[in-house]
C-alpha positions as a Python dict, from the first residue, in 0.01 Angstrom:
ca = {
    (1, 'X'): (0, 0, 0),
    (2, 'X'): (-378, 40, -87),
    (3, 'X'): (-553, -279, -211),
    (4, 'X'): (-920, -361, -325),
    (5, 'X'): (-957, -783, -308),
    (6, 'X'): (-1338, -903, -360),
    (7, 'X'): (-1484, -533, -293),
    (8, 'X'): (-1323, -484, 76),
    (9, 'X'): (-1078, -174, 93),
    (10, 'X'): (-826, -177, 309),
    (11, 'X'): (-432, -177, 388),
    (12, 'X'): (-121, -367, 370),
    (13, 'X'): (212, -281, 536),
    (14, 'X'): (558, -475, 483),
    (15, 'X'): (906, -457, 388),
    (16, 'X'): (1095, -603, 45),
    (17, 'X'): (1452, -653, 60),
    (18, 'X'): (1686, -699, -240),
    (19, 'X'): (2037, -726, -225),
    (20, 'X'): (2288, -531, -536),
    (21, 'X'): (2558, -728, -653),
    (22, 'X'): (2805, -476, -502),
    (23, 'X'): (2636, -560, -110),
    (24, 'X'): (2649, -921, -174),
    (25, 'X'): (3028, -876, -295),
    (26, 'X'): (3058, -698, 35),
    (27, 'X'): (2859, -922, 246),
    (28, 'X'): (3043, -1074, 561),
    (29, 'X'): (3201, -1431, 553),
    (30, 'X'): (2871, -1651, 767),
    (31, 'X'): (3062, -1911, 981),
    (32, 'X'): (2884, -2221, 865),
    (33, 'X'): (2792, -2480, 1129),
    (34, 'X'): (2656, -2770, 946),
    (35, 'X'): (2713, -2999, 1225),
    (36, 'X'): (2425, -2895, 1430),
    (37, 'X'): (2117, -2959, 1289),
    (38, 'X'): (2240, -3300, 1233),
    (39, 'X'): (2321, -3348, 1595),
    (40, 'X'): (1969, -3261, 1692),
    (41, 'X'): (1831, -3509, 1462),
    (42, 'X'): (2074, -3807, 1618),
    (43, 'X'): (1946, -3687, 1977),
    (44, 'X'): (1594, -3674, 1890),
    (45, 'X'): (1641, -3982, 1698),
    (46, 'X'): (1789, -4186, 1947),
    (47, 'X'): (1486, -4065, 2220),
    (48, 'X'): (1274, -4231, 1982),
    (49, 'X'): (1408, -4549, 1933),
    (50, 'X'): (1445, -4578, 2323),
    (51, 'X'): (1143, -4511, 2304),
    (52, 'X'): (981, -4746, 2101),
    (53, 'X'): (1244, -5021, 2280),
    (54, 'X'): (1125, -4984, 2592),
    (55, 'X'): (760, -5017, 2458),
    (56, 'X'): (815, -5235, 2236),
    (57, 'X'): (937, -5477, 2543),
    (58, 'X'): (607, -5446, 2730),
    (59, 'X'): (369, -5541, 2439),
    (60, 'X'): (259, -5871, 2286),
    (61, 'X'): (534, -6036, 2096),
    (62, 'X'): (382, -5904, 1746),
    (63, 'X'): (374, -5549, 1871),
    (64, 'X'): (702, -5558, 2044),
    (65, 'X'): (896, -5729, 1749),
    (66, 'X'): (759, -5426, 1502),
    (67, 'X'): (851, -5196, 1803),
    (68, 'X'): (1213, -5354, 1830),
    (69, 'X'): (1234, -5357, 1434),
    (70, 'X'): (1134, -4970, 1462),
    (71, 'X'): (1340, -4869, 1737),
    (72, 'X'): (1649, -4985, 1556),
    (73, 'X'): (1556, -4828, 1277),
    (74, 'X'): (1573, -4503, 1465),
    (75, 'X'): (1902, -4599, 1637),
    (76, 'X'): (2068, -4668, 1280),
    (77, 'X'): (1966, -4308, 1212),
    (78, 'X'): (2083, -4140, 1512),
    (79, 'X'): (2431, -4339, 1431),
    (80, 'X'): (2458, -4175, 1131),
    (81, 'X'): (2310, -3860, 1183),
    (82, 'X'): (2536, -3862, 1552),
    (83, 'X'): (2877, -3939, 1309),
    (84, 'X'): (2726, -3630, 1031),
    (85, 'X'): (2739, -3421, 1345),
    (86, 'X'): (3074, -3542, 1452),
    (87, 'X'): (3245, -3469, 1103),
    (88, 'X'): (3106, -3144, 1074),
    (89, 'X'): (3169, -3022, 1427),
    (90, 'X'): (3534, -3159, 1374),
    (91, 'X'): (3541, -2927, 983),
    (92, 'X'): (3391, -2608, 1203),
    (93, 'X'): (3719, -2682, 1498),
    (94, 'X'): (3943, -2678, 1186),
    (95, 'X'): (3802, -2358, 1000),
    (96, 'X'): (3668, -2161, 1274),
    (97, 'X'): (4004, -1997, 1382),
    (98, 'X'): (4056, -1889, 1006),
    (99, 'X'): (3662, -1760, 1011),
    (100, 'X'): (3697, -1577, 1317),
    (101, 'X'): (4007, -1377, 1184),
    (102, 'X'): (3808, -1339, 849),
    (103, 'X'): (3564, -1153, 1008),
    (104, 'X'): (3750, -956, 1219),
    (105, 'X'): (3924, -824, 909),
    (106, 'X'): (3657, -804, 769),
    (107, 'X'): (3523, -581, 1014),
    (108, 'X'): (3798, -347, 957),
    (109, 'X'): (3789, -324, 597),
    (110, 'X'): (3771, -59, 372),
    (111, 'X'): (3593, 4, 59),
    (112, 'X'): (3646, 278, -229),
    (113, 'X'): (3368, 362, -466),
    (114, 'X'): (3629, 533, -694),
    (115, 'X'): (3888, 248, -714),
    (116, 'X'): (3634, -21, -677),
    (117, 'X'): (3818, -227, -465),
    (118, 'X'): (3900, -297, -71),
    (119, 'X'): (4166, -358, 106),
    (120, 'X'): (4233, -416, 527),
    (121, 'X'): (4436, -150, 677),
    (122, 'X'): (4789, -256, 772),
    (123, 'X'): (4769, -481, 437),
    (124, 'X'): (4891, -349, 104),
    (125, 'X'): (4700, -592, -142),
    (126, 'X'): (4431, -462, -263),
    (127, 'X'): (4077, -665, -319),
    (128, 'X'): (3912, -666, -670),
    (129, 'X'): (3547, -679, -766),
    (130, 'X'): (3705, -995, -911),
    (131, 'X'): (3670, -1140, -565),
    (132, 'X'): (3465, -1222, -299),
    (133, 'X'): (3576, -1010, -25),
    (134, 'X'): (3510, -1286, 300),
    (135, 'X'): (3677, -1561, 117),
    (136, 'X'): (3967, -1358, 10),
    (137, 'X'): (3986, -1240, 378),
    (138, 'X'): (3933, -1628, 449),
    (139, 'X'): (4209, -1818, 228),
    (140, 'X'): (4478, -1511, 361),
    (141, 'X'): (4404, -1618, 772),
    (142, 'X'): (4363, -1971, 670),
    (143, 'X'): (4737, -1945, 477),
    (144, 'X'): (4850, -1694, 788),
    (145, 'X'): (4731, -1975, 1025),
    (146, 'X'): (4911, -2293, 836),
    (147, 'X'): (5273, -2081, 827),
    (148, 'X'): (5225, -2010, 1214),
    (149, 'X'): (5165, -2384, 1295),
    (150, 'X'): (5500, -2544, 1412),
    (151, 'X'): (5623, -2832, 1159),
}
């Protein structure tokens, strides 16, 4: 790409993507793990309010009650960020067995230009433009795992 800003020839590389509607029907099922960014912040969270306890106990009383008052602060945070973690680490031990098999199947299936549709070999059912291939694949190993689960 040729460009001419303030006078001064010169040139530009770089790439564009764009996805069709058809590729993001296709796309793969992401395994979301929402649990840890939040468990970084609780760590990084609670090394701060140690932190700014331990200093806090070494200063003059003013300093080390604003110190204190900060440093819980911080630990309040890294309580709730540390139980954010924990409830989305325990959602990713629940669906992660069901994502896993998703995209495994996922990996195998098949798509016809003609038919407009995809479908997993082995498996009759066919997959409409309707729906979203991963979460179709999803909800089936997520139903496959529940009837395989003793009662």
């Amino acid at each position: 790409m040729r460009h001419n800003v303030g006078g001064v020839r010169g040139r530009s590389n770089g790439q564009a993507y764009a996805q069709t509607a058809r590729s993001a029907w296709l796309a793969p099922l992401a395994l979301p793990s929402p649990w840890q960014r939040p468990a970084i912040v609780a760590g990084g969270a609670a090394a701060l309010a140690l932190f700014f306890i331990v200093v806090g106990l070494g200063e003059s009383p003013e300093a080390a009650k604003s110190g204190m008052a900060f440093g819980a602060l911080l630990g309040v945070v890294a309580v709730i960020a540390g139980l954010l973690a924990l409830a989305g680490w325990h959602r990713h031990q629940q669906h992660g067995a069901a994502y896993a098999t998703a995209a495994a199947q996922w990996q195998r299936a098949m798509y016809c230009m003609e038919c407009d549709a995809s479908w997993v070999p082995g498996d009759s059912r066919l997959i409409g433009r309707d729906q979203e291939l991963g979460w179709v694949l999803y909800r089936r190993a997520k139903a496959a795992e529940q009837q395989q689960r003793p009662r």
